[in-house]
N, C-alpha and C positions, 0 to 999 in steps of 0.2 A: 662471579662478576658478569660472565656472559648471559648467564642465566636473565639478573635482571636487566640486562640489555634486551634479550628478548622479550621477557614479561612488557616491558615498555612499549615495543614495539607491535605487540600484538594486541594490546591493551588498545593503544590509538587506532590501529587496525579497522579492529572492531567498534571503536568511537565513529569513525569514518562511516563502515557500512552502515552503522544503525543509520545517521542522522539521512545516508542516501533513502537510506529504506523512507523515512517517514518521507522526506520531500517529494520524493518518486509520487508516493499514495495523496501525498496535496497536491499536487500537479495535475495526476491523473485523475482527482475523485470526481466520478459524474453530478452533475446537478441537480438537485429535487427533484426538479421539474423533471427531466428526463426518466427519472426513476419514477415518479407519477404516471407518466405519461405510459411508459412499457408495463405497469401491471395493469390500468385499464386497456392497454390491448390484449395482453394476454387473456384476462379474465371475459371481454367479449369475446373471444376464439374460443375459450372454454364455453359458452354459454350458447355460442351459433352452432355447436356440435350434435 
């Protein structure tokens, strides 16, 4: 009986962290552009070298 009280309980738990997880990374996720923008700098820092 307790047992599946737990099971339930850690079940949802873990529902909880996933969905943080993914919102977290849409929240956070940088913009193309941005991403664009820092490999042509990096790649002229490699080339003025």
């Amino acid at each position: 009986m307790i047992a599946k009280v737990w099971k339930k309980v850690l079940l949802f738990v873990l529902i909880i962290a996933c969905l943080f997880n993914v919102i977290n990374k849409l929240v956070h996720k940088a913009s193309m552009e941005q991403e664009v923008k820092a490999s042509a700098e990096y790649i002229q820092e490699q080339q003025n070298k």
